[in-house]
C-alpha positions in Angstrom: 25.4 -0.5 11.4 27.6 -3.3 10.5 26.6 -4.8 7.2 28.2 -7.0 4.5 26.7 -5.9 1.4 27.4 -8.7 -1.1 25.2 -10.6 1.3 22.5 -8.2 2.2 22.5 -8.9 5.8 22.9 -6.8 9.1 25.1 -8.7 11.3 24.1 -6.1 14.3 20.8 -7.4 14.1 20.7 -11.1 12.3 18.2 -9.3 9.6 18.7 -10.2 5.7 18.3 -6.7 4.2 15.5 -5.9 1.6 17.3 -3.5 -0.4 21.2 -3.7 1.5 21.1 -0.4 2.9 17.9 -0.5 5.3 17.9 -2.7 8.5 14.7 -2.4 10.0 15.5 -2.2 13.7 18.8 -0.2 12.5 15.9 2.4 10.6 12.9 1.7 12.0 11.1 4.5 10.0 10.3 3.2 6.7 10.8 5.8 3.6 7.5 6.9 1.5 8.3 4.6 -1.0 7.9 1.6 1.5 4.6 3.5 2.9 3.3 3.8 -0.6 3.9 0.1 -1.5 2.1 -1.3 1.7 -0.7 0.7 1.4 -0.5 -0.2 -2.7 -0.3 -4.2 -1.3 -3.0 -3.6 1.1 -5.2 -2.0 -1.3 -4.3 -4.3 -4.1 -5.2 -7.3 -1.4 -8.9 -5.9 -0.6 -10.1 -4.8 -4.0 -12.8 -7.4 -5.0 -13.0 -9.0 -1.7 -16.5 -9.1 0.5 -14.8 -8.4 3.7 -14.9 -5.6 6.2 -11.2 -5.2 5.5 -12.7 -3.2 2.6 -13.9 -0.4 4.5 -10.6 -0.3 7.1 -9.0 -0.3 3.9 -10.5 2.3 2.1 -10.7 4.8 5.2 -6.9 4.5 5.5 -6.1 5.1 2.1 -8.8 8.3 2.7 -6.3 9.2 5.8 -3.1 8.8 4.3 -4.1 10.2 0.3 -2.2 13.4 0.7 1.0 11.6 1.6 1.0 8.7 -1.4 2.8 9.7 -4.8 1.1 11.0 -7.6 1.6 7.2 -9.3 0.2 5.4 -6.1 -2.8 7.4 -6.3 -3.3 6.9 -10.3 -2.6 3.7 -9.8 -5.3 3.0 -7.0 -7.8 5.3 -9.0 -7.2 2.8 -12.3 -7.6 -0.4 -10.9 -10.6 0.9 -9.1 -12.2 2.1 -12.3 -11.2 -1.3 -13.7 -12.9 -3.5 -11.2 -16.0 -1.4 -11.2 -16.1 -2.1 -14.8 -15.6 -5.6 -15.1 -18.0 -6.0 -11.7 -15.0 -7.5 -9.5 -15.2 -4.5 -7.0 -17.3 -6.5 -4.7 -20.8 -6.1 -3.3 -22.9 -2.7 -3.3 -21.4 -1.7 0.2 -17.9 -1.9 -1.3 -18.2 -0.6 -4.6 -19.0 2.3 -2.6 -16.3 2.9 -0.4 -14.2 2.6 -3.1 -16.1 5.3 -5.3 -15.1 7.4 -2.0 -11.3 7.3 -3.2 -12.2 8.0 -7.0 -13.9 11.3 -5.2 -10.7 12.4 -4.0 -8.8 15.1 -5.1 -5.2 14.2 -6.7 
């Protein structure tokens, strides 16, 4: 891959690089860490919400719990404990799907 790092960009491909050493059509597979922080985004984007995206969201993070870092997974578990105390983890429907993850073994 052709890259000038004090810019960040891929010349191969026109990209601006995230992190200067990833293109992604160079590296198409993204690393755990970028797995763990989309499914962190995702998650983070449907807690509170009264959407059906909660329940796609919920049985992916189910699917893909034994790949996510230790920290991803405390990190879910905590702000799922926190909106079920403050109330902001949606209607009855979703503050049970996301009881599901707090079931889940770490």
């Amino acid at each position: 891959m052709e890259m000038n790092t004090i810019t960040g960009h891929c010349n191969k491909h026109d990209q601006i690089l995230i992190d200067e050493k990833k293109c992604v059509f160079c590296n198409p597979e993204p690393s755990k860490d970028h797995k763990d922080a989309m499914i962190f985004y995702a998650f983070r984007y449907c807690l509170g919400r009264m959407t059906y995206a909660v329940i796609d969201c919920v049985e992916y993070i189910i699917w893909a719990w034994d790949d996510l870092s230790d920290k991803t997974k405390d990190r879910i578990k905590k702000e799922i404990n926190e909106a079920l105390e403050s109330g902001d983890a949606g209607m009855d429907i979703d503050r049970n799907k996301w009881k599901k993850i707090l079931q889940l073994k770490d």
